[in-house]
C-alpha positions as CSV (number, residue, x, y, z in Angstrom):
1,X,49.6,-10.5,-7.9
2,X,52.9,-11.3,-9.0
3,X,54.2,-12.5,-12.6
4,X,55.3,-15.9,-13.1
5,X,59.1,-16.4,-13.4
6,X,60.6,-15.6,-16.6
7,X,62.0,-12.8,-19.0
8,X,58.8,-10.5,-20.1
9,X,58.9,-7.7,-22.9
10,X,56.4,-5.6,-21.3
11,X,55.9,-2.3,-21.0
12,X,56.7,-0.4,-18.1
13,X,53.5,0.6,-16.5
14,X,53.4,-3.1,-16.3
15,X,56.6,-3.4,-15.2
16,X,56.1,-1.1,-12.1
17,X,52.3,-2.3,-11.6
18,X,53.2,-5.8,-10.4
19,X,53.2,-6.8,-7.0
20,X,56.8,-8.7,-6.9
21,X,59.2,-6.6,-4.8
22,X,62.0,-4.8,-6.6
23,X,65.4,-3.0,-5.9
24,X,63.7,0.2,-5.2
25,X,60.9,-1.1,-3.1
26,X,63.9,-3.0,-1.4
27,X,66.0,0.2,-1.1
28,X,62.7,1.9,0.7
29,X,62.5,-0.8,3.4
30,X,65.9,-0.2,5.2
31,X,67.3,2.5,6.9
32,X,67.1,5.4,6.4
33,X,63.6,4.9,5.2
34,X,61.6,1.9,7.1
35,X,59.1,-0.8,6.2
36,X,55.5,1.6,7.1
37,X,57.2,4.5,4.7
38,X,57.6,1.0,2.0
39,X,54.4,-0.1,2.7
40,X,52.5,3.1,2.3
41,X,54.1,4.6,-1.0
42,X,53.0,1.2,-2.1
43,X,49.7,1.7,-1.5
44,X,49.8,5.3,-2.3
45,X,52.1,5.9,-5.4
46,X,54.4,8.9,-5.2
47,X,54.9,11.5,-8.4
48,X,57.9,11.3,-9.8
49,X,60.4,14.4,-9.3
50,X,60.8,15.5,-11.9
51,X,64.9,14.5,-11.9
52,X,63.3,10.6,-12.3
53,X,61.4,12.2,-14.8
54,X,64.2,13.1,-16.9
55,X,66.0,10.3,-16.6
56,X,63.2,8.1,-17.9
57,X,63.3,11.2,-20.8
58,X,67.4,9.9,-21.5
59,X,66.9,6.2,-21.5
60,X,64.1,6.3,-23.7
61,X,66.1,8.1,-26.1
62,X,68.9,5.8,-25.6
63,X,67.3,2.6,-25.3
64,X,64.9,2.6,-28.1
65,X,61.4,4.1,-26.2
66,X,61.4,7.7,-27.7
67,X,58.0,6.8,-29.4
68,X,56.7,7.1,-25.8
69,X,57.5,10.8,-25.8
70,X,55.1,13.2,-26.6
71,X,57.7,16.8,-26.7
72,X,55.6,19.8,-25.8
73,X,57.2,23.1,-26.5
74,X,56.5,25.4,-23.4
75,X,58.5,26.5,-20.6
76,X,56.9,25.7,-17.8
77,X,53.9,23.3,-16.8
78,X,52.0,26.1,-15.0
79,X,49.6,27.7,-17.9
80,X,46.3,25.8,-18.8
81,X,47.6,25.3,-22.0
82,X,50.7,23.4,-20.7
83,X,48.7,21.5,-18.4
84,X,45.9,20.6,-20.7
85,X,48.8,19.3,-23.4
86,X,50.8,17.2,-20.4
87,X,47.2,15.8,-19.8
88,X,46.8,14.7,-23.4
89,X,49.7,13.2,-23.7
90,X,49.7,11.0,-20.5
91,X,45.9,10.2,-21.8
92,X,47.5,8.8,-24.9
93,X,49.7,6.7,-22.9
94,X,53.0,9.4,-23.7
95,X,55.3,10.6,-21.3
96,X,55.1,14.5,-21.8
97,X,58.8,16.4,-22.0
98,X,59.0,20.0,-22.2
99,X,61.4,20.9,-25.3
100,X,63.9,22.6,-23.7
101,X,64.6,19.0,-21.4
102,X,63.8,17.2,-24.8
103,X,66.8,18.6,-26.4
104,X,69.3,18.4,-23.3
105,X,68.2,14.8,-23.1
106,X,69.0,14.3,-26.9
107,X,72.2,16.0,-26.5
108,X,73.3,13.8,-23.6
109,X,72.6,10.4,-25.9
110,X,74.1,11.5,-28.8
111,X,77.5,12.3,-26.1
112,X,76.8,8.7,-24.6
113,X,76.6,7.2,-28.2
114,X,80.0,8.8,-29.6
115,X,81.8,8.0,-26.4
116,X,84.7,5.1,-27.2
117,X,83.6,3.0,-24.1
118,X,80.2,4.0,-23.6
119,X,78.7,3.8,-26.5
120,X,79.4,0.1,-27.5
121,X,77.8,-1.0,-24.2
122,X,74.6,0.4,-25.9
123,X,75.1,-1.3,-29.2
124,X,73.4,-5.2,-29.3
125,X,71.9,-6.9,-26.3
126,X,68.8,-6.9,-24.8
127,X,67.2,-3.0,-23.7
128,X,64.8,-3.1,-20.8
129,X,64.0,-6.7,-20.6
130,X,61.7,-7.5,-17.3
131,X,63.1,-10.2,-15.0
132,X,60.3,-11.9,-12.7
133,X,61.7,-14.6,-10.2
134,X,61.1,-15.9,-6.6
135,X,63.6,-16.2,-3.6
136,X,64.7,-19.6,-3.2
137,X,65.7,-19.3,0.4
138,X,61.9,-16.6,1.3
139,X,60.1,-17.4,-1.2
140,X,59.3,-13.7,-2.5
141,X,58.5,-12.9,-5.3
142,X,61.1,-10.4,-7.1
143,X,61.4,-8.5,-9.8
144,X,64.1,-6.5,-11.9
145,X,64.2,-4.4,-14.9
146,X,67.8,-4.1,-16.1
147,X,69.2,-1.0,-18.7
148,X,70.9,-3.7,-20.6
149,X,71.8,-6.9,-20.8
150,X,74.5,-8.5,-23.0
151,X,74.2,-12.3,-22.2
152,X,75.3,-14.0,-25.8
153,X,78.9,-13.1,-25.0
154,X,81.8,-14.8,-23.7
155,X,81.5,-12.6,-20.2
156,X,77.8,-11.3,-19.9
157,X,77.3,-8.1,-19.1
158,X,74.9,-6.1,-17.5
159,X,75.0,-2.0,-18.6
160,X,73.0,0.5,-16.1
161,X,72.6,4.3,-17.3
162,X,72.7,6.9,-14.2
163,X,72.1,10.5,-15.1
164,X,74.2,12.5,-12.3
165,X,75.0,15.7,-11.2
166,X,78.8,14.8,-11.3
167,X,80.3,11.5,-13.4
168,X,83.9,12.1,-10.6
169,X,84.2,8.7,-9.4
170,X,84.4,9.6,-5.7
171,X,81.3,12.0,-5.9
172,X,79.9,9.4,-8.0
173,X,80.3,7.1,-4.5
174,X,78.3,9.2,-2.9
175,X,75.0,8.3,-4.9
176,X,75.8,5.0,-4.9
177,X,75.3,5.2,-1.2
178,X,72.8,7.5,-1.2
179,X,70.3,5.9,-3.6
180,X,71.8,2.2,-3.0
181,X,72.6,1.6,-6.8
182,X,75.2,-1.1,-5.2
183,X,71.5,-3.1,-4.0
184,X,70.3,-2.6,-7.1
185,X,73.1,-4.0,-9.3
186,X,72.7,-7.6,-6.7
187,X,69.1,-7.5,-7.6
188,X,69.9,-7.6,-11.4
189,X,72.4,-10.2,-10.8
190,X,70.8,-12.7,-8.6
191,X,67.7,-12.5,-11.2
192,X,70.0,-13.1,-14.4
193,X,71.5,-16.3,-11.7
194,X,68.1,-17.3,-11.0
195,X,66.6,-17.5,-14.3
196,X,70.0,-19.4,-15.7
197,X,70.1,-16.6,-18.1
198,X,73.9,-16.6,-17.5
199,X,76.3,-18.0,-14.2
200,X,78.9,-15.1,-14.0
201,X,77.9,-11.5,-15.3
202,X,79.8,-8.4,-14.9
203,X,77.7,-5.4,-14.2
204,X,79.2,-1.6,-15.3
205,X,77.6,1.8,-14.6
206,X,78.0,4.2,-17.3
207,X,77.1,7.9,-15.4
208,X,76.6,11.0,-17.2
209,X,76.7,14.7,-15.9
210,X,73.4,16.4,-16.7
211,X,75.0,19.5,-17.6
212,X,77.8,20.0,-20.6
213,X,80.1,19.2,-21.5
214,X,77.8,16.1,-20.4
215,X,81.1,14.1,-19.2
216,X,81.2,10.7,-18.7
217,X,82.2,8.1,-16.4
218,X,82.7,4.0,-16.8
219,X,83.1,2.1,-13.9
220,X,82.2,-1.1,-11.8
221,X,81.8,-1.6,-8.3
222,X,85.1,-2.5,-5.9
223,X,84.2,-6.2,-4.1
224,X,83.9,-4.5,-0.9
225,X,80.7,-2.1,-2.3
226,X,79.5,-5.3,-4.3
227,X,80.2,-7.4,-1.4
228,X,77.9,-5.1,0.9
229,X,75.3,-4.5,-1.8
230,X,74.3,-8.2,-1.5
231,X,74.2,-8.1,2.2
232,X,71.9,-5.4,2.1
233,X,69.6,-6.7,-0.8
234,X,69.3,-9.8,1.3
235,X,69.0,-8.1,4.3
236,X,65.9,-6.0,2.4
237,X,63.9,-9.7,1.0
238,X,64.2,-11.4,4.6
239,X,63.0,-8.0,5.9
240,X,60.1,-8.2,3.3
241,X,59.3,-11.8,4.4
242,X,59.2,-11.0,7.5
243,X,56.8,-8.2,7.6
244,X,54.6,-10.4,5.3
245,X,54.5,-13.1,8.0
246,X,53.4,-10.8,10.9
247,X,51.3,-8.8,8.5
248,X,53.0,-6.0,9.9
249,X,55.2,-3.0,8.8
250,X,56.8,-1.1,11.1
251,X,58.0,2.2,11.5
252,X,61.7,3.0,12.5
253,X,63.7,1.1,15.1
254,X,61.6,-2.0,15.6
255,X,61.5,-5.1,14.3
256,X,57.7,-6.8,12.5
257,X,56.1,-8.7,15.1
258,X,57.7,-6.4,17.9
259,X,55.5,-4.3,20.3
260,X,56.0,-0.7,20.5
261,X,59.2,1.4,23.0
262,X,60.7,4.1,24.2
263,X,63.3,5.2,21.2
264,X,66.4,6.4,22.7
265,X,67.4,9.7,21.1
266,X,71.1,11.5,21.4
267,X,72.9,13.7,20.0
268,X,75.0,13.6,17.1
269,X,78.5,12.0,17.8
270,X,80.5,15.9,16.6
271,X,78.0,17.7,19.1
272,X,78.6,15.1,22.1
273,X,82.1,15.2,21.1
274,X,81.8,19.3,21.2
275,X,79.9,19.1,24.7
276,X,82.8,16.8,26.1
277,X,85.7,19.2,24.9
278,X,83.4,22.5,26.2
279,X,82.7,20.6,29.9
């Protein structure tokens, strides 16, 4: 069941445990993934790789959630030692870090914190703040859990931390199409609009390399990527809406509510290309 609207301060089992859709439940429903693969993981939580689990490692150092570690010193999770420590801590409600990852992670913050434009973005604000609002035009329910907000300012701001394998701009664009961070950033904005939190809020990405010198890049979406991020978010909640209405949730290439074809399958565009050039 979903939350009420309104700003929560709740943790983030609970966070993830409510039944309002979010950016990455959005993210799963298009292409290249599909509403059945959504509505499956739903039902059938995936682990977290263990790249999401370090990043949860870096912004709980950063944002104020390192109590919630519990840093184990062994190598590897294999022995029955490891595993019987990793068990005890998630028991306790921790979130168990090896310390070899515990100390990279530290590292990284303490590069994020000294960094002249960086760093302030972390200073102040609101960390982690859960956002629960419904679609005016659906009526879904929606969630969002922004890095940071910075609303008691002249120009709010929204800050979102992405650990990365490279901070370079254009490599940088790469994951923002690859995971859809440009979705995400128009689901923390239309739930800061919805709540009248603030009318007009900039959003910046501060990305940091995972390996040192642990460089760092500040930036903001061009209009065109913002532009197409809310097209897709959109295109995601009607998508949602839909499938809830035909209590169905299809797998790739149809439509809920549509009976089941013939897919048409080609080549790829280079091979046809090489089998006109080679005829």
């Amino acid at each position: 069941m979903a939350r009420a609207p309104g700003v929560f301060e709740i943790s983030a089992d609970e966070y993830h445990g409510d039944a309002a859709l979010s950016s990455s439940g959005a993210r799963r429903l298009l292409a290249p993934s599909c509403p059945a693969k959504f509505h499956y993981e739903r039902t059938n939580p995936i682990e977290p790789t263990s790249e999401m689990q370090f990043g949860t490692v870096v912004h709980s150092i950063l944002l104020g959630g390192e109590d919630d570690l519990a840093v184990i010193d062994v190598k590897t999770w294999q022995s029955a030692a490891a595993k019987a420590a990793k068990e005890e801590a998630e028991l306790a409600g921790k979130i168990p870090v090896k310390l070899a990852d515990y100390q990279v992670a530290k590292a990284m913050v303490s590069v994020i914190r000294s960094h002249p434009l960086a760093g302030p973005l972390f200073r102040g604000g609101q960390a982690e703040q859960s956002l629960f609002w419904t679609d005016k035009e659906t009526g879904v329910d929606l969630r969002a859990r922004p890095d940071q907000m910075k609303l008691n300012r002249r120009r709010p701001l929204v800050v979102d931390l992405k650990t990365s394998g490279s901070a370079e701009p254009f490599e940088f664009g790469r994951s923002i199409d690859d995971y859809n961070y440009h979705i995400q950033q128009d689901f923390y904005l239309a739930g800061i609009r919805a709540l009248d939190l603030a009318k007009e809020v900039d959003f910046v990405f501060v990305v940091v390399e995972k390996k040192p010198p642990y460089l760092i890049t500040v930036g903001q979406l061009d209009a065109v990527s913002a532009e197409a991020g809310h097209f897709y978010a959109r295109k995601a909640i009607r998508l949602y809406a839909d499938c809830v209405a035909h209590n169905d949730w299809p797998e790739y290439g149809r439509n809920p509510g549509e009976p089941r074809g013939l897919a048409v399958l080609s080549l790829p565009p280079w091979a046809q290309n090489e089998y006109f050039r080679e005829s």
